[in-house]
C-alpha positions in Angstrom: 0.6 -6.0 -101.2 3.8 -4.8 -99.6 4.0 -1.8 -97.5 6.5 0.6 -97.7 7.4 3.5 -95.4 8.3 6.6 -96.9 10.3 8.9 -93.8 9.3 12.6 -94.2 13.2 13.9 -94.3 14.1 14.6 -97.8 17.8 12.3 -98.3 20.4 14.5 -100.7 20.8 11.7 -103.0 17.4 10.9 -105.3 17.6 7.4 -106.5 17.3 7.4 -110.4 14.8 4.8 -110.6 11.3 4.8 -109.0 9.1 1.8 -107.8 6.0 1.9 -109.8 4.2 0.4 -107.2 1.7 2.3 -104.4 3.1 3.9 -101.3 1.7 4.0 -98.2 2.7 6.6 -95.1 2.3 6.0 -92.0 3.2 8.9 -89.4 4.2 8.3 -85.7 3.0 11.5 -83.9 5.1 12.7 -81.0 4.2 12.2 -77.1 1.2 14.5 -76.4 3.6 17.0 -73.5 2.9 16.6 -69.5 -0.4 18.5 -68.2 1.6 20.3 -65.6 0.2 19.8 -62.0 -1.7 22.8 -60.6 0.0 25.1 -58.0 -3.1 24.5 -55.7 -2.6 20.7 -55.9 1.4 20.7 -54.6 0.3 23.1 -52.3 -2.1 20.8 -50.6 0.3 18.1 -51.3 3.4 19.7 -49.6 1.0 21.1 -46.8 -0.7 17.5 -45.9 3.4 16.3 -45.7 4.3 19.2 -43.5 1.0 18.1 -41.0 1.4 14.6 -41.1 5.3 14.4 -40.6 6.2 13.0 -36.9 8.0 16.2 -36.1 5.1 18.0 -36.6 2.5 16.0 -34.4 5.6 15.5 -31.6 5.3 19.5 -32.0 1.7 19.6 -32.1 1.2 17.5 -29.5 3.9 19.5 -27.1 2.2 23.0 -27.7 -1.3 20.8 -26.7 0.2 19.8 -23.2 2.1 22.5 -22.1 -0.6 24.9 -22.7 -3.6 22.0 -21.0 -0.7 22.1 -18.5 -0.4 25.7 -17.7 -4.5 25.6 -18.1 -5.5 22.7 -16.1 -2.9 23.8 -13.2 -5.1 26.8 -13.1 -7.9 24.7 -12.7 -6.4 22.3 -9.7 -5.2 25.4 -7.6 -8.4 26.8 -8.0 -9.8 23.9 -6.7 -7.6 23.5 -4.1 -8.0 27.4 -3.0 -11.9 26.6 -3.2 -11.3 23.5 -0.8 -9.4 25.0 1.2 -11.9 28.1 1.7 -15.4 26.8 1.6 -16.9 23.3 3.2 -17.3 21.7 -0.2 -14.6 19.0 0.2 -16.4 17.8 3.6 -19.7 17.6 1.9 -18.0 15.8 -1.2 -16.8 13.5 1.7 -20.3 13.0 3.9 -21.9 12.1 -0.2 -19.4 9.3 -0.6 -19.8 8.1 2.7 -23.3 7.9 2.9 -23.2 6.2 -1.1 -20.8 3.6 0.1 -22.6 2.7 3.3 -20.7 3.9 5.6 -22.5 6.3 8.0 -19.8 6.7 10.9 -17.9 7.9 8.3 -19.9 10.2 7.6 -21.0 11.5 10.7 -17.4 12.1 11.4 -17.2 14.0 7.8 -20.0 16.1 9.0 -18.4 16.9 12.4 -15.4 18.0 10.4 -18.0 20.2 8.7 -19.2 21.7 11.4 -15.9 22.3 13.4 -14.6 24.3 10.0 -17.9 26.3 9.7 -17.5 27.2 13.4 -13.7 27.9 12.9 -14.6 30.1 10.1 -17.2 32.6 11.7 -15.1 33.2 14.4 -12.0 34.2 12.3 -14.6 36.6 10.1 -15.8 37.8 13.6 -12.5 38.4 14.5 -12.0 40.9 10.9 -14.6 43.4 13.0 -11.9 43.7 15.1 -9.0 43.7 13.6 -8.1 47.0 12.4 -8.7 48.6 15.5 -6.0 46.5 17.3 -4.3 46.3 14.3 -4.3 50.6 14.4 -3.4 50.3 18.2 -0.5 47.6 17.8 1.2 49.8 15.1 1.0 52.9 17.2 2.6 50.6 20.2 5.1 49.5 18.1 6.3 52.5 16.4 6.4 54.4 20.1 8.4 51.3 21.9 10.8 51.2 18.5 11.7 54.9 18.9 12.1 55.0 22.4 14.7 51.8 22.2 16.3 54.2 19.5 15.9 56.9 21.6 17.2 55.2 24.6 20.5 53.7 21.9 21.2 57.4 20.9 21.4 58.5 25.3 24.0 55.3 25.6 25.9 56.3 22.6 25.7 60.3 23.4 27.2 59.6 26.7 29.7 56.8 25.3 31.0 59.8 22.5 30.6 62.8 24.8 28.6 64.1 21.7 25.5 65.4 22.3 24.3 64.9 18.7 24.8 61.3 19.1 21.5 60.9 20.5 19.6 60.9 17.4 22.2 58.8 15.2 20.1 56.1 16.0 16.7 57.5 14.6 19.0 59.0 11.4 20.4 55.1 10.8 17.2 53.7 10.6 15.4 56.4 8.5 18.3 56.1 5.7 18.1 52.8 6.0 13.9 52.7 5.3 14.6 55.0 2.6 17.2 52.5 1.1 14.2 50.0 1.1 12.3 52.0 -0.5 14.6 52.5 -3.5 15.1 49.0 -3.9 11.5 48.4 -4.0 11.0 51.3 -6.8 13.9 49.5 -8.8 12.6 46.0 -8.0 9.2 46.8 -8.3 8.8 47.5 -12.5 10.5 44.1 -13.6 8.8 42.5 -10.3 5.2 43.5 -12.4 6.7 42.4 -15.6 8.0 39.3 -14.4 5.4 38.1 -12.5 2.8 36.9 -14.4 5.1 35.2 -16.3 6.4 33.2 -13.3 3.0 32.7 -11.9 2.7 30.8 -15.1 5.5 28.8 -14.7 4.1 27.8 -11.2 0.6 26.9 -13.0 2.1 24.4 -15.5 4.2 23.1 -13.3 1.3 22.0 -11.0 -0.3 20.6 -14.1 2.7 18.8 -15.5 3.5 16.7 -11.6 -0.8 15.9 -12.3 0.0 15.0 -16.1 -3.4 17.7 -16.9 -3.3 16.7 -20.0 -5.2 14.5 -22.5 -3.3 10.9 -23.2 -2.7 11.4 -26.8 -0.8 15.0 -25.8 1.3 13.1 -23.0 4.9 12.0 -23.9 5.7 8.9 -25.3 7.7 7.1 -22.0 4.0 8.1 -20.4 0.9 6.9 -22.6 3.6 3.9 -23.6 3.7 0.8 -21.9 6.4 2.6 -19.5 3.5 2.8 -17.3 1.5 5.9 -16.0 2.1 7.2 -12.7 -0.6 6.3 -9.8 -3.3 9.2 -9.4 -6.8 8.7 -7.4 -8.4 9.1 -10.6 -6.2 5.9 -12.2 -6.9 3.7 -9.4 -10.4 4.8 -9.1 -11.2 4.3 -12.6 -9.1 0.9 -12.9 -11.1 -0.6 -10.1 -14.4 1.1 -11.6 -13.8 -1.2 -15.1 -13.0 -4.2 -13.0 -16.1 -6.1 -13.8 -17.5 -5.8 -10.3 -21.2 -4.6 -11.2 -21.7 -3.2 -7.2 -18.5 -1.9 -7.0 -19.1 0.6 -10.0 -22.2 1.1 -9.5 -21.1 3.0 -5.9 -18.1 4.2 -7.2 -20.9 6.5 -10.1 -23.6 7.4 -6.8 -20.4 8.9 -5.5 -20.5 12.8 -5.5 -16.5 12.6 -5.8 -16.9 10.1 -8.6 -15.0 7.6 -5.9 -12.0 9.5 -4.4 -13.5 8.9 -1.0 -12.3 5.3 -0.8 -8.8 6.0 -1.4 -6.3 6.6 1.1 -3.5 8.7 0.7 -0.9 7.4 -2.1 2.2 7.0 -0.7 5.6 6.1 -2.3 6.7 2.2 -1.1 10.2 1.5 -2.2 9.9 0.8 -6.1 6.3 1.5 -6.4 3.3 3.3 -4.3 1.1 2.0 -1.9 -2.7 2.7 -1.7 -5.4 1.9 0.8 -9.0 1.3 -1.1 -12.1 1.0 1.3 -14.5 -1.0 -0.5 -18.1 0.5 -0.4 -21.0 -2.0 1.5 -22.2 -5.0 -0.9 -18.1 -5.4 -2.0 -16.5 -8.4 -0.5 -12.4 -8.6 -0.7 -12.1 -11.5 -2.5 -13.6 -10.2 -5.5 -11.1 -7.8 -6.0 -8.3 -10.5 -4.9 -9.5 -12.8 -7.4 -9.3 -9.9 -10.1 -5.7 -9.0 -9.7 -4.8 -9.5 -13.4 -7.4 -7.2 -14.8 -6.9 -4.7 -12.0 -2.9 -4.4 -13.1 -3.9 -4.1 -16.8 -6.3 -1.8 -15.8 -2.6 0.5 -14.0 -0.9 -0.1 -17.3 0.9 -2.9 -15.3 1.9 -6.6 -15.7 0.3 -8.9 -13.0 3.1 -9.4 -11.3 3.4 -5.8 -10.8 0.5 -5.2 -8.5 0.1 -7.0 -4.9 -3.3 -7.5 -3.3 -3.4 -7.8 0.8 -5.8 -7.8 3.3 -5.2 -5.3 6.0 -7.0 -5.6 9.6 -9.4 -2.6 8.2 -13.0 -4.2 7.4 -13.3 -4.0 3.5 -10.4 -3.0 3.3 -7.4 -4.0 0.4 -4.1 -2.6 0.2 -2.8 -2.3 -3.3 0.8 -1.8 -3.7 1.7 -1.2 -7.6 5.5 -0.9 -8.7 6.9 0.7 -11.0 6.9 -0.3 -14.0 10.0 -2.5 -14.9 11.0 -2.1 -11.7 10.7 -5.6 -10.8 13.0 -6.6 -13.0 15.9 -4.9 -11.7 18.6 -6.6 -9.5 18.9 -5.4 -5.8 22.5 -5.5 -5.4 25.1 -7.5 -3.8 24.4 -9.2 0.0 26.0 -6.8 2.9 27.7 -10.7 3.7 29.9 -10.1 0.8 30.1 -6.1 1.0 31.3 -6.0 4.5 34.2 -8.2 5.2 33.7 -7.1 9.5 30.2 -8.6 9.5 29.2 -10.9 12.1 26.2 -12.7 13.3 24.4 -13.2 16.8 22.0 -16.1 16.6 19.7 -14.9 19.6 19.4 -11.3 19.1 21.0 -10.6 15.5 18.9 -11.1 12.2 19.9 -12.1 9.0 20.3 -10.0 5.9 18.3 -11.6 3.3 16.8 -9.0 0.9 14.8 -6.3 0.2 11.1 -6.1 0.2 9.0 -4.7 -1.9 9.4 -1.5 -0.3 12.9 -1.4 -0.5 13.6 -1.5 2.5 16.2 -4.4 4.0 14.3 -7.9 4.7 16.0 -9.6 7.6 15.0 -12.7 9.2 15.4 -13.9 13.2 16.5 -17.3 13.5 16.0 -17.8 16.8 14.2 -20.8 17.8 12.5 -21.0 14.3 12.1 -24.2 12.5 12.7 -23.1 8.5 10.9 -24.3 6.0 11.7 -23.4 2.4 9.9 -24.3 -1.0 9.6 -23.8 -4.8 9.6 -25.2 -8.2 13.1 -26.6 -9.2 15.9 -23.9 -10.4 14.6 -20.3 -8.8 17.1 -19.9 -6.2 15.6 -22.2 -3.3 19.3 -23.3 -2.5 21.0 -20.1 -2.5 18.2 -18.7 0.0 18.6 -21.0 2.2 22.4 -21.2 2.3 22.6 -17.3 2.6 20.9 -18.1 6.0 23.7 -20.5 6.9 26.4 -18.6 5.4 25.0 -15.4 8.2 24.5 -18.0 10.9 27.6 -19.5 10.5 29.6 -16.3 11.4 28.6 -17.1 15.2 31.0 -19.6 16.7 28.5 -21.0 19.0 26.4 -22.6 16.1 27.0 -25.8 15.1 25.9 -27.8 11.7 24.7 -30.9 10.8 24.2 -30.5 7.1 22.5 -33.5 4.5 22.8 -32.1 0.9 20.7 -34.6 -0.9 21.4 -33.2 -4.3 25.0 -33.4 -4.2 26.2 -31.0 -6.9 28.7 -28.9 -4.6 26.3 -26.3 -3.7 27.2 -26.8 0.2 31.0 -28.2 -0.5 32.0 -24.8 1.0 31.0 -26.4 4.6 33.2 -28.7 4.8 35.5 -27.7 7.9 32.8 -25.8 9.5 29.5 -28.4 9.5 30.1 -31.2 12.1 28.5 -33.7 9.9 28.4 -33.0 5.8 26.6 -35.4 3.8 26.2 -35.0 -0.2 24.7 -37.4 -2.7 20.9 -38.2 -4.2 21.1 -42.2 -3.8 19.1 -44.0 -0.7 22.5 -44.6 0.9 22.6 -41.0 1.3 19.0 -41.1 2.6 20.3 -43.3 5.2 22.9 -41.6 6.4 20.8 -38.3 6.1 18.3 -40.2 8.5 20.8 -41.6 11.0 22.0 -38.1 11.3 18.8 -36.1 12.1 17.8 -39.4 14.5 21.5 -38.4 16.1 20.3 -35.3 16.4 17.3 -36.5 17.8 19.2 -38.6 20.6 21.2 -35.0 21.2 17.9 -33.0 22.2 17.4 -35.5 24.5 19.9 -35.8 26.4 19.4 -31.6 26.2 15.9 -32.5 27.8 16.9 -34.4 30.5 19.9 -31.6 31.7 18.9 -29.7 35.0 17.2 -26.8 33.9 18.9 -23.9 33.0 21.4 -25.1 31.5 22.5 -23.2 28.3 23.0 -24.9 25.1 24.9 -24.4 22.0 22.7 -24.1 18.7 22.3 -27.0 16.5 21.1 -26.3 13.1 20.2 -30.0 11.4 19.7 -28.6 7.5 18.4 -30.8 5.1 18.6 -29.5 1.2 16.5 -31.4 -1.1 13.9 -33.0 1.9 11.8 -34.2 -1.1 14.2 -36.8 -1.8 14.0 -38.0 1.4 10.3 -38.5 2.1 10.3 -40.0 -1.3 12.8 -42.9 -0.5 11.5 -46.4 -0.8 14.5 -48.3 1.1 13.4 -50.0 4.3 16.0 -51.3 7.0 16.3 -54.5 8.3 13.3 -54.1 10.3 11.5 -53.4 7.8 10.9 -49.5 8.8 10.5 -47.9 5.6 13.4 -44.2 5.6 10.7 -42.7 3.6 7.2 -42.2 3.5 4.8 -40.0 5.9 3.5 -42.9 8.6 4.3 -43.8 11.8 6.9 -46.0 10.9 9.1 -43.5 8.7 12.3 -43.2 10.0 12.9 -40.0 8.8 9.4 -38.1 9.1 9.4 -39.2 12.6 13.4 -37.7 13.4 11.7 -34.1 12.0 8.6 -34.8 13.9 10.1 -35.1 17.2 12.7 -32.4 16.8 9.4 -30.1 15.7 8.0 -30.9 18.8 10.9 -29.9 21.0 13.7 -28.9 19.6 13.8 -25.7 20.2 13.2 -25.4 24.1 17.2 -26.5 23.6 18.0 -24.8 20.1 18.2 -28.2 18.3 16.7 -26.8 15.0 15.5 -28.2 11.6 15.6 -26.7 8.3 14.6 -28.0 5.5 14.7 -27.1 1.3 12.2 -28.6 -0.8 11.0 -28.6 -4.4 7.8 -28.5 -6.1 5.9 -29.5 -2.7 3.0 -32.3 -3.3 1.0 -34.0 0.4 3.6 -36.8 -0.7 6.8 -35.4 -1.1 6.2 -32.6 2.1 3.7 -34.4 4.8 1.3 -32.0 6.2 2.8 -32.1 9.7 6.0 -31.6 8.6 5.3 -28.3 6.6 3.4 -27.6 9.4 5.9 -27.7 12.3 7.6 -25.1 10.8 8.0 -21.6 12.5 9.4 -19.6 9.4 7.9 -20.9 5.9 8.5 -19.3 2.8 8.0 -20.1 -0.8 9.4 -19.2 -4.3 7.7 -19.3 -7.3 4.8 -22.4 -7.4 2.6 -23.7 -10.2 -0.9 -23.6 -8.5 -2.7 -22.3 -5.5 -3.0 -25.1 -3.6 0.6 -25.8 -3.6 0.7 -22.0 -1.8 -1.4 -23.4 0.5 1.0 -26.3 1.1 4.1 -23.7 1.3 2.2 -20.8 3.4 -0.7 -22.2 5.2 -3.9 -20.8 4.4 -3.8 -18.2 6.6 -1.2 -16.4 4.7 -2.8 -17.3 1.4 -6.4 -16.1 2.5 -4.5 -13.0 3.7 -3.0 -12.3 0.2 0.1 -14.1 0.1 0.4 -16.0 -3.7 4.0 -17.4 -4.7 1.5 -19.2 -7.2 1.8 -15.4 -9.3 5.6 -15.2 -9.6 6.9 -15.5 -12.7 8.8 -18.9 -13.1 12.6 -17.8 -14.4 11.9 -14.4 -14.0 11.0 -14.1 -10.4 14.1 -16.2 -9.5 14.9 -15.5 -5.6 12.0 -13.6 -4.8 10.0 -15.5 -2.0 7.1 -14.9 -0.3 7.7 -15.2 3.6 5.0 -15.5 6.6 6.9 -15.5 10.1 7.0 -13.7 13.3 11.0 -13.2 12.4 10.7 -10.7 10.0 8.6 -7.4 10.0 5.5 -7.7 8.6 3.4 -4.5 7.4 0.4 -3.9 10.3 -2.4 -6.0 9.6 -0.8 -8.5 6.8 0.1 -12.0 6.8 3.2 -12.3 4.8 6.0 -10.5 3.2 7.7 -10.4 -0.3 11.4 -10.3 -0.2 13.7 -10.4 -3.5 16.7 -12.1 -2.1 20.3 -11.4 -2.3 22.1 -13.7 -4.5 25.2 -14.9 -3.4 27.5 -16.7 -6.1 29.7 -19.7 -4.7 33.6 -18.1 -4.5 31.5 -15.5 -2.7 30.0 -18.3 -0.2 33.1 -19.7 0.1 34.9 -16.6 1.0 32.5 -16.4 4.0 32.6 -19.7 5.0 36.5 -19.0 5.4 35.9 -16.4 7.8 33.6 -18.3 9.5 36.1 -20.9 9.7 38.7 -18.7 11.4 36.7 -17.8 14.1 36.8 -21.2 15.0 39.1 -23.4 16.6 38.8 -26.1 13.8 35.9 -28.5 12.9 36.7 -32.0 11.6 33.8 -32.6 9.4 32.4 -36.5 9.0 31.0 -37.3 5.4 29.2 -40.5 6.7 27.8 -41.5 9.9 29.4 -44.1 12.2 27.6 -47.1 13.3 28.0 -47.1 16.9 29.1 -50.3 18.6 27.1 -52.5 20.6 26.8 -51.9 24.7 25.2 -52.3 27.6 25.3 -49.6 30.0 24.1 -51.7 32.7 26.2 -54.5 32.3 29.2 -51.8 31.6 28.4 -50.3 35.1 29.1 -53.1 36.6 32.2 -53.8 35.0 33.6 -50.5 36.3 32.7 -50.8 39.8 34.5 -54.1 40.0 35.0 -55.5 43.5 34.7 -52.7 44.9 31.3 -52.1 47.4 30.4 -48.8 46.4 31.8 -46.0 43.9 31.2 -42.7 43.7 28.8 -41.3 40.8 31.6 -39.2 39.4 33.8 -41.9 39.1 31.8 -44.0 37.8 31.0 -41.8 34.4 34.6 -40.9 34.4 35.7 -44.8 34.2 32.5 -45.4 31.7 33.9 -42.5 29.2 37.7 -44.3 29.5 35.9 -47.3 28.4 34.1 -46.3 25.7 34.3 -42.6 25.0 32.1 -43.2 22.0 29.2 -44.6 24.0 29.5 -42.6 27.6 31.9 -39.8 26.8 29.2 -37.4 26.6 27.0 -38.6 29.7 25.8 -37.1 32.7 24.8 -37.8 35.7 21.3 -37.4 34.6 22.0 -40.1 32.0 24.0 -42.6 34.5 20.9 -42.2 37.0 17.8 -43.1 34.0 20.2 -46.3 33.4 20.3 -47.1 37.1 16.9 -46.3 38.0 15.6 -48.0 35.4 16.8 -51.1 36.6 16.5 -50.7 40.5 19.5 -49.8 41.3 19.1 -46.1 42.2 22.4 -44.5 43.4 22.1 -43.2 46.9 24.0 -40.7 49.5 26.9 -41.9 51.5 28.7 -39.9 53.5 27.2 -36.5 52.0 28.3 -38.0 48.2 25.9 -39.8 45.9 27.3 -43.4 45.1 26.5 -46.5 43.0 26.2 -50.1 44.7 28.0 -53.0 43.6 25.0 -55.3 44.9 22.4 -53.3 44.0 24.2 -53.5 40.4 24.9 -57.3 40.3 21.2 -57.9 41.8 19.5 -55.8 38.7 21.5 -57.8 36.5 20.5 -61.0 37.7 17.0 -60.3 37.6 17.4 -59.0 33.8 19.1 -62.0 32.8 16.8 -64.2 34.5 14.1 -62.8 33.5 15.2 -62.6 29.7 16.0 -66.2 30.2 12.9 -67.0 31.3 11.0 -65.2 28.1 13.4 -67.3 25.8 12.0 -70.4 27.3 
């Protein structure tokens, strides 16, 4: 059956014919209207946006802290005034001490107590008294004032010839009391209006330097990961939740919930420093070994918070930085600020940083073997060459420098070091050897000088040691260049200028990566005077740097940030100031680019008279001093010791030119032929010569047979 829909509007023109069949309507109502939404509902609505909206919590939360501010100031001078008036902060004191153990502490607390009690009664003894004397000073005063007055009124009467004069004195000061007075009635209504308002102000303020206010009411930069600033109550509670069960158990049986412990907090450069006395049955270490959760418990990164061991028994100094502050640079070197600068190796030191208090880190070089290490790329080079660049601005100091690296980073040398080496193969090794066994044969002959006699400084620097030790060629003895036994060429050149090269300022420095007991031989490390690491992988590679003294004492170039930390080192050495009772330093270094470098080594340059530089060591020529001897004195029965070195330099310069008479008499006496006095002048025999070659000769001939 088909459906038809029949639309309600009524059309103008009726159709004449009409369909027979059924019709069936079907209406579409209209949309039912909108329920409008009750007033109370947008209300709420509009009222829950207006409370939740940021600007109204940042507002919410401001009213909170400046009114806990203004309130909680209240509270802290209060408790101040009350310290300051009664005995309660000694007896807060004596309670800690006896909780953490320490009775002469708190025998000393209580004699503090007592002195104050004492002080006390006789100051309220004293208010018995008081306003008699006080009565009786007055009437002093006010007698002696108007007789000066009096007596300034005579002088002036006589002065004016005016008799009335006398009393202008007296008349001056009386207007001039009554002027003060006036100005107090003025002053004095807004002075009562004012005041309570400005004690107000000097409430909050007292609150807002203590941050009195709950952490959700602080600013943002504060509750933030910008770090919160250092109060007793931080560091007290951050060392509470360190996990150490003794630890917070003494720092709860303390009446001053732990405050006793702390020293005062005092500003260190970029970050405070804090003394915490540990309470009995609390050993050091633990809190060393926590240093991670104690900086997270500051709102600090680990590498933000330093751990040392003072002398003080259970004692550990915390030193926290700010936060970020690490991460700043320290500016330029005062080598490249100030063009004037010059350098005394004996009594001058070297400026090499800043520590951690921001104060400048220089280093003494006298005399000091330097040893520096670190993983690869953190700025081992460049703190080692900002050492030389210093040094080199003394003329007196010579170089002998091995770069086994050879990118450039000591090209700026050349013309100043005597001997400049550059290149990672073993043929560089070699040469690198050959030069500190040269050096070796130079402190030496230093020995053997009379004594007293002054010598220039040698600095022997090698850059890149590891390369060294870790060379397998051998020479044609079969004497390996590398290596760390007996028979090392090179390990035994450092050895022997460790053991005496500084009596005569031959000195060796050294630059090393990633130190392993292969690549950096215990002695070696060991022989140094001034160690200092960068950034290192593990502990016992700390220990390798430092020495476990400095490590046990706090030191941990282990915790620097790899990248990050670039150029900070951690230093132990008697040639740099050390805080009292620590065994190391941490110094961020200057950095010091290489046009920079290079503009210093030019001055340094200038100062001298010229240095021809060698880039390879030159095999010396066969001789025999004995045989050479002999070949100078000629036919002739004697010669005088003078002449003879002077004829042995014109013979070979390269050989003798640099001998003494201390050298020319080991040779002789050696082989029995001892120079002796004639005529007042020490001379050389011709026979005495011949005869010690002939029994050398003989008896070599002999041994061949």
């Amino acid at each position: 059956m088909s459906e038809n829909v029949v639309h309600l509007h009524k059309h103008t023109n009726t159709p004449t014919t009409v369909d027979t069949a059924p019709t069936v309507l079907t209406v579409v109502p209209d949309a039912p209207p909108v329920r409008p939404v009750p007033l109370w509902v947008r209300s709420g609505r509009a009222v829950k946006t207006a409370v939740t909206h940021e600007r109204t919590k940042s507002a919410g939360r401001a009213v909170v802290r400046h009114s806990l501010y203004t309130f909680n100031g209240g509270r802290i001078v209060a408790r101040r005034a009350w310290d300051g008036r009664t005995g309660s902060r000694y007896e807060r004191m004596i309670r800690a001490a006896e909780a953490a153990g320490n009775l002469e502490a708190a025998e000393e607390w209580e004699e503090r107590l007592q002195r104050f009690r004492a002080a006390r009664h006789h100051r309220r003894m004293d208010l018995l008294h008081s306003p008699v004397d006080a009565a009786k000073g007055v009437a002093v005063g006010a007698g002696m004032s108007v007789g000066v007055l009096v007596a300034l009124g005579v002088v002036l009467a006589i002065s004016t010839g005016q008799a009335a004069d006398v009393v202008t004195p007296l008349t001056a000061t009386i207007d001039f009391i009554a002027l003060l007075i006036r100005i107090v009635q003025i002053v004095w209504g807004p002075a009562i209006t004012i005041g309570p308002f400005l004690a107000l102000l000097a409430l909050w303020s007292v609150g807002r330097k203590q941050h009195a206010a709950p952490q959700w009411a602080l600013p943002a930069n504060v509750r933030s990961g910008g770090g919160e600033p250092i109060t007793p109550s931080i560091v007290v509670k951050a060392l509470r939740d360190l996990g150490v069960p003794a630890l917070a158990r003494a720092i709860k049986e303390m009446g001053d919930a732990g405050a006793s412990m702390l020293g005062p907090i005092t500003i260190a450069g970029c970050g405070v420093e804090v003394d915490v006395t540990l309470p009995s049955g609390v050993s050091t270490n633990e809190v060393q070994s926590k240093r991670r959760k104690l900086a997270e418990n500051l709102t600090r990164h680990e590498h933000e918070v330093f751990i040392t061991i003072p002398q003080a028994a259970r004692t550990v100094r915390l030193w926290i930085a700010d936060s970020g502050a690490l991460d700043e640079p320290i500016g330029p070197s005062p080598l490249v600020t100030d063009e004037t600068m010059t350098a005394d190796y004996k009594k001058g030191k070297a400026p090499w940083g800043q520590d951690l208090r921001g104060d400048a880190a220089a280093l003494s070089l006298y005399q000091r073997h330097l040893l520096i290490t670190g993983l690869s790329n953190q700025g081992k080079t460049v703190a080692l060459r900002s050492l030389a660049l210093w040094l080199s601005l003394d003329r007196s100091v010579q170089f002998l420098m091995g770069d086994l690296k050879g990118v450039g980073d000591w090209a700026m040398f050349d013309g100043l070091a005597t001997t400049l080496i550059q290149g990672p193969t073993d043929e560089h090794v070699i040469q690198v050897t050959e030069m500190v066994e040269g050096a070796v044969d130079e402190m030496n002959r230093r020995i053997q000088a009379p004594p007293g006699t002054q010598f220039p400084p040698l600095i022997v620097l090698v850059d890149e040691a590891q390369v060294a030790f870790m060379c397998p060629a051998k020479d044609e003895d079969k004497r390996p260049y590398g290596g760390s036994k007996a028979n090392s060429r090179y390990f035994m050149a450092v050895r022997k200028i460790h053991n005496q090269g500084r009596a005569v300022n031959v000195l060796m420095w050294q630059g090393t990566q990633d130190p392993t007991n292969e690549n950096l031989p215990k002695l070696v490390r060991e022989g140094a005077h001034t160690r200092a690491s960068l950034a290192l992988g593990t502990e016992s590679q700390a220990r390798m740097a430092l020495g476990d003294k400095a490590v046990d004492g706090g030191a941990a170039p282990n915790l620097l940030r790899p990248g990050l930390d670039r150029g900070t080192l951690v230093v132990a050495s008697d040639g740099i100031t050390i805080p009292a009772g620590q065994s190391s330093i941490t110094v961020r270094t200057h950095y010091i680019d290489d046009d920079a470098a290079k503009a210093i080594t030019d001055r340094a340059k200038a100062l001298r008279d010229g240095v021809t530089t060698l880039h390879a060591i030159e095999h010396k020529e066969e001789h025999d001093p004995l045989a050479d001897i002999a070949a100078v004195i000629g036919d002739a029965a004697r010669v005088r010791t003078k002449d003879v070195l002077a004829r042995l330099a014109t013979r070979n310069a390269g050989a003798y030119g640099e001998w003494s008479f201390i050298d020319l008499k080991r040779v002789l006496d050696d082989a029995g032929a001892e120079p002796y006095k004639s005529d007042g002048v020490m001379v050389v025999s011709r026979d005495r010569v011949a005869r010690a070659l002939a029994n050398r000769d003989g008896g070599h001939s002999a041994s061949a047979e």
